[in-house]
N, C-alpha and C positions, 0 to 999 in steps of 0.2 A: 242668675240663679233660676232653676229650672222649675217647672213651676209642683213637679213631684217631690223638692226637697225637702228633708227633715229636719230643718231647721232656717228662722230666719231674722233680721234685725230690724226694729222701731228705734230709731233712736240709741239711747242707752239701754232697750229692753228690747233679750232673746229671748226665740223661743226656738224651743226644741223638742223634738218627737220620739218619743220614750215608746217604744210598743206601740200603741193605739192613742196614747195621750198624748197633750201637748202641756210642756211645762215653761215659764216664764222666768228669766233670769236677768236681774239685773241686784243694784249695789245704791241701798237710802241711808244714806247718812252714816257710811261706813258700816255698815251691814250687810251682808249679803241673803236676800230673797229668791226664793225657788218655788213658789207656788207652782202645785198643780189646779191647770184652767180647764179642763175637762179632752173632747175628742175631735171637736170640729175646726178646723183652721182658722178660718174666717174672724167665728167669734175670738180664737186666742188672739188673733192680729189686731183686730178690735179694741180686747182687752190691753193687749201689748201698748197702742197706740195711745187710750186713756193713762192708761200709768207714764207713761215717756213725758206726756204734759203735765201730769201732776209734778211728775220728779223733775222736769224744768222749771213751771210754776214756784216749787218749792212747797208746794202742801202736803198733808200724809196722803199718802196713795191710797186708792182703795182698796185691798187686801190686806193694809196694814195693822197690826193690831198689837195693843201690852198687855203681856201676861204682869197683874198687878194682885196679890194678894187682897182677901176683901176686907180686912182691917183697915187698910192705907187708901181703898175706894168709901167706905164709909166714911172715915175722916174728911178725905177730896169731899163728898157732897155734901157731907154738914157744912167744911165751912164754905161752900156754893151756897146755901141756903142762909147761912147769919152773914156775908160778906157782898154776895153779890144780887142774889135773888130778895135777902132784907126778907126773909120770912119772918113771921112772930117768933117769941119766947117760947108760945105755948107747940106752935106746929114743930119748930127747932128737937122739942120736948122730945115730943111722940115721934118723929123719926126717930131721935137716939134709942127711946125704949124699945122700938121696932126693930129698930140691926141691932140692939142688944142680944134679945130674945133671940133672933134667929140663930145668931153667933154660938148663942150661949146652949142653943137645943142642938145645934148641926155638932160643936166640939164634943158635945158625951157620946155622940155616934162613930161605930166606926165606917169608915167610907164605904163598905160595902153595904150596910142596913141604910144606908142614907136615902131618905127620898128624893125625887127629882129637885125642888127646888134646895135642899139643902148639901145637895151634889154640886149643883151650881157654884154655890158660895164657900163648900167647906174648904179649898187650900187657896186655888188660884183661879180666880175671874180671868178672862181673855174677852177684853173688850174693843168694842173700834168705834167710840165714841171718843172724836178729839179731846173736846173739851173737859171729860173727863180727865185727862190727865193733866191737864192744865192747872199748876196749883193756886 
């Protein structure tokens, strides 16, 4: 392969040269990934190279990430905090009444009056925090 080419392979991870970018593709856990890695060769090959270990390792890759509604992340960390972290009754408390509130002030908004941190929260979190979704 010539070393002008537009495309190249790590493993089970390509990359390939879209205009001026370079995009990554490869296939985790029967899904198909296509990030784009930005414009420099090197670091995509880099990039390419880290992910091809992750995906032989068997860990989530690093660009990986779940679109998880923030009902179902609130839940996941309460019960992180009464099951595994054994926080108190009383802190358990005040978290709930905390994602309550936000919940409860971000849904009377409509997405466009939303402030930044209730933009975050109002449909769908995207997070890359494994353990997070860990139930």
């Amino acid at each position: 392969m010539a070393r002008n080419s537009k495309s190249f392979r790590v493993g089970r991870v390509r990359g390939d040269l879209r205009g001026r970018v370079w995009y990554l593709s490869y296939s985790d856990q029967g899904q198909r990934h296509r990030p784009r890695v930005g414009s420099d060769r090197n670091a995509a090959r880099q990039l390419a190279a880290k992910i091809n270990a992750e995906l032989e390792a068997g860990v989530t890759t690093t660009l990986a990430f779940q679109a998880i509604r923030f009902s179902e992340l609130r839940q996941q960390r309460l019960q992180f905090h009464e099951q595994i972290a054994r926080s108190s009754v009383a802190s358990i408390s005040r978290y709930r009444t905390a994602t309550e509130l936000q919940t409860s002030s971000c849904r009377r908004m409509r997405s466009t009056d939303l402030p930044p941190p209730c933009r975050m929260f109002h449909e769908t979190t995207l997070i890359s925090s494994p353990h997070l979704s860990e139930g």
